[in-house]
Kinemage of the C-alpha trace (Angstrom):
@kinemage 1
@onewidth
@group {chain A} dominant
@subgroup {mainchain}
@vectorlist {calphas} color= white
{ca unk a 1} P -15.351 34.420 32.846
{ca unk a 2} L -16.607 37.629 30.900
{ca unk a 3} L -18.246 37.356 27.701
{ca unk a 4} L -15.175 38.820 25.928
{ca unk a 5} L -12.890 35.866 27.723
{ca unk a 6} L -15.779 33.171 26.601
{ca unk a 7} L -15.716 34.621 22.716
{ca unk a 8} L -12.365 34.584 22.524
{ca unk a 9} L -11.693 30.914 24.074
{ca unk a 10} L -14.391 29.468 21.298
{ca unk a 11} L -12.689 31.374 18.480
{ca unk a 12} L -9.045 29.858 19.454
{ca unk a 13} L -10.866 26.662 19.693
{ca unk a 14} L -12.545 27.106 16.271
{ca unk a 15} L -9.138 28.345 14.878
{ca unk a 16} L -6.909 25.649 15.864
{ca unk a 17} L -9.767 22.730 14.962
{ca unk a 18} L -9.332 24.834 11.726
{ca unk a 19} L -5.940 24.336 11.393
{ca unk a 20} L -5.641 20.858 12.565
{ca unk a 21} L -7.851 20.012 9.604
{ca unk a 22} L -5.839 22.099 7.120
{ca unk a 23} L -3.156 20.346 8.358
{ca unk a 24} L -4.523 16.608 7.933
{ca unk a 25} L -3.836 16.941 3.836
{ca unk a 26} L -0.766 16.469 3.921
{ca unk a 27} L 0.802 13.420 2.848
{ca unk a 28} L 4.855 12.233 3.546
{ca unk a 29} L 5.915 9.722 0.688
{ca unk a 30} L 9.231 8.339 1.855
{ca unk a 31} L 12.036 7.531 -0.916
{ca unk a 32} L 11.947 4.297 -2.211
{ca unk a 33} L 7.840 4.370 -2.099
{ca unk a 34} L 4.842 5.466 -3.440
{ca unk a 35} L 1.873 6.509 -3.271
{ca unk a 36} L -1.960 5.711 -4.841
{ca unk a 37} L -4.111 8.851 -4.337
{ca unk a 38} L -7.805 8.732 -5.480
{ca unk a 39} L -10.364 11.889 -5.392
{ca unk a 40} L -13.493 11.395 -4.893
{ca unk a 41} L -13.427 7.252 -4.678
{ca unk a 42} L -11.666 7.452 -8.109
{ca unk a 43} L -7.667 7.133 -9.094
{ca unk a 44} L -6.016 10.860 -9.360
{ca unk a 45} L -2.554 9.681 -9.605
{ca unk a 46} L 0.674 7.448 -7.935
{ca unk a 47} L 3.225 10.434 -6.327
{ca unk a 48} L 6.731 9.345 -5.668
{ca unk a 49} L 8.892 10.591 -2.458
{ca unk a 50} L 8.295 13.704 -1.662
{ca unk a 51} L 5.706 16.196 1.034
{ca unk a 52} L 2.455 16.679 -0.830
{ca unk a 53} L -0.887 18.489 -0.021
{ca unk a 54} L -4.126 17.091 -0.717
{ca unk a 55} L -7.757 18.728 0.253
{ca unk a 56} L -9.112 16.441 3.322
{ca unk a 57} L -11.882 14.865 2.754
{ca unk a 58} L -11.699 15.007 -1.186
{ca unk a 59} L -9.089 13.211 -1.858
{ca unk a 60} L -7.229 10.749 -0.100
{ca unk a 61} L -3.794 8.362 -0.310
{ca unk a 62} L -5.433 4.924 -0.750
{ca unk a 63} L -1.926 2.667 -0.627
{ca unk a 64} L 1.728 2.835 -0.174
{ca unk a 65} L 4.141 0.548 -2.203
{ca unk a 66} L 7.964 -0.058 -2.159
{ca unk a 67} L 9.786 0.684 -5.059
{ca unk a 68} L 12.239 -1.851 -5.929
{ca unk a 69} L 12.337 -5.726 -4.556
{ca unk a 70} L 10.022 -7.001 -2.394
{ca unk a 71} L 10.764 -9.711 0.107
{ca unk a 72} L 7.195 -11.267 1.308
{ca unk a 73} L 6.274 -14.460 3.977
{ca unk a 74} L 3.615 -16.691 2.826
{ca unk a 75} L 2.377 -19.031 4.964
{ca unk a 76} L -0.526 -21.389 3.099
{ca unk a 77} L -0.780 -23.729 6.091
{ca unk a 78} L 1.435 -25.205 8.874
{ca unk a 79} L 3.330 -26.866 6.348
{ca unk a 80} L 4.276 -25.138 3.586
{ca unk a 81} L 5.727 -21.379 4.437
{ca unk a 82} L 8.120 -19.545 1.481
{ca unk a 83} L 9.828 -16.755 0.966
{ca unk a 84} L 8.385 -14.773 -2.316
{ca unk a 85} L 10.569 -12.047 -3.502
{ca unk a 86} L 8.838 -9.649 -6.299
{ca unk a 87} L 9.065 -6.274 -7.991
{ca unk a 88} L 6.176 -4.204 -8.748
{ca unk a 89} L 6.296 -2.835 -11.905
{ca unk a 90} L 2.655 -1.434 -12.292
{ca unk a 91} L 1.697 0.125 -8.842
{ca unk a 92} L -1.645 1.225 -10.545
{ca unk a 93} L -2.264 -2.188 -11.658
{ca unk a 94} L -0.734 -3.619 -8.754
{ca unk a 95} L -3.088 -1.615 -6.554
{ca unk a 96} L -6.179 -2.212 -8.333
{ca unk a 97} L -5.559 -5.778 -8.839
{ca unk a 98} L -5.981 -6.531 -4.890
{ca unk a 99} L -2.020 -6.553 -4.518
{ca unk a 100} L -2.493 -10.160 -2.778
{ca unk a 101} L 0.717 -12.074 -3.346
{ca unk a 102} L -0.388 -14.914 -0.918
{ca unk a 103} L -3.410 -15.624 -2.943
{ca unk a 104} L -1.570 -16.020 -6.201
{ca unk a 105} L 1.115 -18.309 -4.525
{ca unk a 106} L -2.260 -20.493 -3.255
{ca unk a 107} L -3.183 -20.127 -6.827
{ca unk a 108} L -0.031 -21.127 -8.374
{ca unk a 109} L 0.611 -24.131 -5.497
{ca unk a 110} L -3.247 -25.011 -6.974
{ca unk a 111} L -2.190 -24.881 -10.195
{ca unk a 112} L 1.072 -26.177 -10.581
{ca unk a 113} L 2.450 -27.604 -6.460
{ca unk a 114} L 6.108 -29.130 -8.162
{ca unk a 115} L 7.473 -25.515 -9.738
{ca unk a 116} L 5.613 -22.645 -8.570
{ca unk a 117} L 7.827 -20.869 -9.928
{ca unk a 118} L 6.648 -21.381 -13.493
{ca unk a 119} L 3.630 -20.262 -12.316
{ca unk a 120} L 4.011 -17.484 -10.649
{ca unk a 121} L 6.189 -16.336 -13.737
{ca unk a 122} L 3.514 -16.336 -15.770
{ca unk a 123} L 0.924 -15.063 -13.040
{ca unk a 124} L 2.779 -11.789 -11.367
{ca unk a 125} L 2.144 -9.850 -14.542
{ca unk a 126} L -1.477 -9.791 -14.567
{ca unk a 127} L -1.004 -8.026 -11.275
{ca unk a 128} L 1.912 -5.461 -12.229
{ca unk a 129} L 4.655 -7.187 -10.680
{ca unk a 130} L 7.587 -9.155 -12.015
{ca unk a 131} L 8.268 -12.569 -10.126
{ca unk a 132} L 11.987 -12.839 -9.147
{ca unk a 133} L 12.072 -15.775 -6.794
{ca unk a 134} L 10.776 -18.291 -4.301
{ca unk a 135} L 12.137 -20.482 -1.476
{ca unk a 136} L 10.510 -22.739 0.857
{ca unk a 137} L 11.207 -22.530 4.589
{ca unk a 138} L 12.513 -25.256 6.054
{ca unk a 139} L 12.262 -23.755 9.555
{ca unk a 140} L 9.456 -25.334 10.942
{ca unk a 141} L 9.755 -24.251 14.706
């Protein structure tokens, strides 16, 4: 290998690790999502469905949420498993808040085990999402 074929293998290399990195900001939101993007460590904005372009490294998508109801699975222990269906209404807030349905449903069994759902009513909006329903699973197999 001459020097010329050596210079010109390391500059391909350089310019597709160049491009591959280019490449890495950007960012597919499907429809019927979005998206939390911070900068830095800090919260630049929630992007809807769409192909977006971000620097890499500065800024980053930090969580994806479905827009719309949201059908979840809790299981607290082996005997009590539900079915929590939600909207989020706040993704920020949502996102920030820990976004942890099956520790408010702990919560809410702690708080009030005979209607959850009272609970959970009252609970979902601290965390940007409105409670729509749950069901225990009777399936215990």
């Amino acid at each position: 290998m001459t020097d010329l074929e050596f210079l010109l293998t390391v500059i391909a290399i350089l310019l597709m690790g160049i491009l591959l990195f280019i490449l890495t900001g950007f960012i597919h939101v499907k429809k019927g999502f979005a998206a939390i993007i911070e900068k830095t460590g800090r919260y630049c904005g929630t992007y809807q469905a769409g192909l977006y372009y971000f620097v890499p490294l500065l800024m980053r998508r930090v969580g994806m949420y479905k827009l719309g109801e949201c059908h979840r699975f809790v299981e607290l222990d082996c005997q009590k498993r539900y079915f929590v269906d939600y909207e989020i209404m706040d993704i920020k807030l949502f996102h920030y808040s820990g976004h942890d349905i099956e520790a408010l449903v702990r919560l809410a069994r702690n708080e009030s085990p005979d209607d959850l759902a009272v609970s959970l009513k009252t609970r979902c909006p601290t965390m940007g999402a409105r409670f729509i329903s749950i069901t225990e699973n009777k399936n215990r197999g």
